[in-house]
C-alpha positions as CSV (number, residue, x, y, z in Angstrom):
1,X,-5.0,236.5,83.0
2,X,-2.1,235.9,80.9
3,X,-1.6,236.6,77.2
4,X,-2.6,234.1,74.4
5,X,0.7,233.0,72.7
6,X,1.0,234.8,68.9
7,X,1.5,231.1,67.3
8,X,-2.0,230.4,68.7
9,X,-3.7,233.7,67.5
10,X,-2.2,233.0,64.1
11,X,-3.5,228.9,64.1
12,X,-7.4,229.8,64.6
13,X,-9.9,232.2,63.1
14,X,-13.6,232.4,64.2
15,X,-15.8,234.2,61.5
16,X,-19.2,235.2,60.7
17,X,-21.1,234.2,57.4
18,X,-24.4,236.5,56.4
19,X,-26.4,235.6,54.1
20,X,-30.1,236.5,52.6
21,X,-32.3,234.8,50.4
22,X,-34.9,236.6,48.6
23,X,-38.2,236.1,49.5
24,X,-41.7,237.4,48.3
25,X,-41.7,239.7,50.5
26,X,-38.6,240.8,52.6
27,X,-35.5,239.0,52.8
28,X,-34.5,236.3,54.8
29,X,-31.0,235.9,56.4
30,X,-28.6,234.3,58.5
31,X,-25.9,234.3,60.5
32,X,-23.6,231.2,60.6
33,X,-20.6,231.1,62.7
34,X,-17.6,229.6,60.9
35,X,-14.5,228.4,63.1
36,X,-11.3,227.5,61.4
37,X,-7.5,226.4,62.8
38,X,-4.9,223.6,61.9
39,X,-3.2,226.4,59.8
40,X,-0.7,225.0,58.2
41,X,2.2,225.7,55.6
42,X,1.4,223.4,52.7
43,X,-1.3,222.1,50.5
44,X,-4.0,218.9,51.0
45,X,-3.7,217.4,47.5
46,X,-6.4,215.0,46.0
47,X,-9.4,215.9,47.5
48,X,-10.0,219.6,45.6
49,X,-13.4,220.1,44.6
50,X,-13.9,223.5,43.7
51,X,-11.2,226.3,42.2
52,X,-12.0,230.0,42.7
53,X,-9.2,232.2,40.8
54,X,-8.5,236.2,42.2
55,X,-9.4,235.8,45.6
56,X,-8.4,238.4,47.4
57,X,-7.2,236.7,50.5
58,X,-6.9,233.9,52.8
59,X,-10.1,235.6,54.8
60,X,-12.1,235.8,51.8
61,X,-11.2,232.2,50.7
62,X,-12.3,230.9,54.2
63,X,-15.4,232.6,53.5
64,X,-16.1,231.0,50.8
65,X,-15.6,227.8,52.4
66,X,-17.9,228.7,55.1
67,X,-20.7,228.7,52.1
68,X,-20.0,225.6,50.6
69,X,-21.7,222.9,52.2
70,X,-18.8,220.5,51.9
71,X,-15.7,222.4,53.0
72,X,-13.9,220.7,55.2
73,X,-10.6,222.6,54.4
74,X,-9.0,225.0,52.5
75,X,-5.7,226.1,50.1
76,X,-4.7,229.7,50.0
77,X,-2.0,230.4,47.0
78,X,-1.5,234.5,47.8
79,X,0.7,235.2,45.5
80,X,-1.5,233.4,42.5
81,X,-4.7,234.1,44.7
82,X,-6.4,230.9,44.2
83,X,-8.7,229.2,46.7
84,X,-9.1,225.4,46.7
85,X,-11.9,223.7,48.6
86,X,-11.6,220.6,49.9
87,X,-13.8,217.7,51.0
88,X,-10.9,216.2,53.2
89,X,-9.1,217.6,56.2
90,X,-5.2,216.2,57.0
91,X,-6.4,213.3,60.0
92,X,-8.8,211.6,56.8
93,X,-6.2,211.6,53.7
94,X,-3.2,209.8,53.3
95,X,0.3,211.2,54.3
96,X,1.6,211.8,50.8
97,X,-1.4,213.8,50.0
98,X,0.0,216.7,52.3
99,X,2.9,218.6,51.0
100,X,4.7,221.1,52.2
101,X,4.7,224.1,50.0
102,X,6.0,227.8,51.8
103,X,3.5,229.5,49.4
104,X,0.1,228.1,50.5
105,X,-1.5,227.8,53.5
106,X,-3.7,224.8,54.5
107,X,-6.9,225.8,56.9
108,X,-9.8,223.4,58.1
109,X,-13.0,224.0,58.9
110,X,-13.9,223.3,62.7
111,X,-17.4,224.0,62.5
112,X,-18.5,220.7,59.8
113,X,-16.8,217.8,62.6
């Protein structure tokens, strides 16, 4: 078999969300798996629905898109460490609302289409 090319490592990231709810009695929890790719150097502007300030990294943003019922995509700032969530991916929005920015990376979520 031969090698998976680096570019393609780096362009998709398969994770997996646990949760629990508290119940009466014990717990409840699941176990969602969350696929992401179309990583991208840039930032989908317009469709940002949620803000989450000093998050760690781009791993822990896309976790928190895995928990919010409408992420479609995200934008990683590292160097500010904020997390946008967005409703749109880059095929639904309009071509000015993608722009290139070499500080922020642009993920969508596979699993939600």
């Amino acid at each position: 078999m031969g090698r998976t090319p680096n570019w393609l490592l780096a362009s998709a990231i398969m994770m997996y969300i646990s949760w629990c709810v508290i119940g009466q009695d014990l717990p409840t929890c699941k176990r969602a798996e969350t696929k992401f790719g179309n990583k991208q150097t840039g930032q989908l502007l317009g469709h940002v629905t949620e803000e989450h300030n000093n998050v760690r990294s781009m791993m822990d943003c896309l976790a928190i898109c895995g928990r919010h019922s409408q992420c479609l995509s995200v934008n990683f700032a590292s160097k500010t460490r904020k997390c946008q969530i967005n409703t749109h991916v880059i095929a639904t929005a309009l071509a000015e609302e993608f722009a290139p920015n070499k500080d922020i990376i642009y993920m969508e979520n596979f699993s939600k289409y």
